[in-house]
N, C-alpha and C positions, 0 to 999 in steps of 0.2 A: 466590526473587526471579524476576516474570518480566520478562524485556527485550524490549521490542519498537522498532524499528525503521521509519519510511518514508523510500523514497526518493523526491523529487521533482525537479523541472525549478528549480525554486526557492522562496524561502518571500517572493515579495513579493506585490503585493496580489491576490486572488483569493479566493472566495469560501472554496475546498478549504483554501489557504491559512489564513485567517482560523480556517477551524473546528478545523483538524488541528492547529494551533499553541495552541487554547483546550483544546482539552482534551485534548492533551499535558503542557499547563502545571498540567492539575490532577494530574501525577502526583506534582508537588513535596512533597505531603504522602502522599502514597501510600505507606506501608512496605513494599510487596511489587512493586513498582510500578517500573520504570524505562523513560523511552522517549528516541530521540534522533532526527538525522534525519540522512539523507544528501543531499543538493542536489548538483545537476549543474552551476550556474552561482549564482554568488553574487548576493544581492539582500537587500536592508533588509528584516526582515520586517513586514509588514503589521500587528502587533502586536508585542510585545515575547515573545522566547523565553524558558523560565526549566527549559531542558533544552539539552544538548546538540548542534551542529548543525555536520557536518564535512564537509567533501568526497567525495564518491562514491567518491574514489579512496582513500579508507581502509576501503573496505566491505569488501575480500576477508579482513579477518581481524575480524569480525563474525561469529559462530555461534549466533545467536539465532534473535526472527522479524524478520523483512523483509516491507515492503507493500511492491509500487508501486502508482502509481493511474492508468498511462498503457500499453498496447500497448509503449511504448516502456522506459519503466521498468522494463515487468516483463521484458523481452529480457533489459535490463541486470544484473539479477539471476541470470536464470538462468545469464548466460554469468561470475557471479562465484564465483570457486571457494573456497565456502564448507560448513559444513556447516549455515547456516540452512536454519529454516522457511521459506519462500516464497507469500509471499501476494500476488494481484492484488485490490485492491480498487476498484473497476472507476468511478471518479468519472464519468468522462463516456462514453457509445457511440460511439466517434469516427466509427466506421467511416458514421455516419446523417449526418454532417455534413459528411462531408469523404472524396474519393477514398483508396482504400487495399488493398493488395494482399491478397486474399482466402488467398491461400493462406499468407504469411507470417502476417498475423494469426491464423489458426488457430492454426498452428506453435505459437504463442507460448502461444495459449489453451488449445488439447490438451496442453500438458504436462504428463508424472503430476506431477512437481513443483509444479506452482503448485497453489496453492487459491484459486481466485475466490470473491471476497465482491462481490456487489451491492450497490446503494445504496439500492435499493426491488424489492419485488416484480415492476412491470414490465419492470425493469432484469433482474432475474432470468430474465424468461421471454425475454427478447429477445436476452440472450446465450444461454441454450439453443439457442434456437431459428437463430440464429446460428452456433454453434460446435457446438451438439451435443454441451455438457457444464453438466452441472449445476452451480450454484452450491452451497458449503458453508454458507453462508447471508445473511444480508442484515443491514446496519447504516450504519443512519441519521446523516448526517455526524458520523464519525467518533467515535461513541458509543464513549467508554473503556470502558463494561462490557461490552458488546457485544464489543468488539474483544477484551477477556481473556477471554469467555466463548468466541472462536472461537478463539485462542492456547490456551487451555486444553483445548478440547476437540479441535486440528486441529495445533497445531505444540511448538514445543521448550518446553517447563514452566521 
């Protein structure tokens, strides 16, 4: 069975939201298949959950894989003491939109720990070219096969 994991800010309306909840939800028939979430602050989700969805603060005895999808999430992760896989899956470039400390974001992005998945190709090239590390690879809001193809090939089986 594999288990995967994202932690989010929350599951109310957002676009991330919307998709990571749709095809979560197609795990329900999945026999090998299980996914749940972790949320930082509670919110109605923007469609109906039909998976598991707890508190951040039950993450530290979690030992699967883990995404976050924020600079911020993936901190959070790393500083949980777990024996997950850890994966940044990189929804938005904040750092293009919005002030942010260059050296702390690195931190976060250089860690042998995390594996950065991009959301596209440019996204790819623009975190390299950024961080000065290569992404493991790229998947298209929140594609379940994709994501078991990077779990399978990158984190815990």
């Amino acid at each position: 069975m594999i288990n995967i994991a994202a932690v989010v800010e929350h599951l109310g309306p957002s676009q991330k939201s919307f998709y990571m909840i749709n095809e979560f939800n197609k795990t329900l028939s999945a026999l090998n298949l299980c996914a749940s979430v972790f949320t930082v602050k509670p919110a109605i989700p923007v469609i109906p959950t039909m998976f598991s969805c707890r508190s951040v603060a039950f993450m530290s005895g979690y030992h699967h894989n883990l995404f976050a999808t924020t600079i911020g999430e993936a901190n959070t992760i790393l500083k949980g003491n777990n024996r997950a896989a850890k994966f940044l899956y990189l929804w938005d470039l904040s750092w293009v939109d919005s002030p942010m400390n260059y050296n702390e974001v690195c931190s976060v992005l250089r860690d042998d720990r995390l594996k950065i998945i991009a959301r596209s190709e440019d996204h790819a090239e623009m975190i390299d070219n950024f961080c000065n590390k290569k992404t493991v690879g790229v998947v298209d809001n929140w594609n379940l096969d994709s994501l078991v193809e990077m779990v399978n090939e990158h984190g815990n089986k």
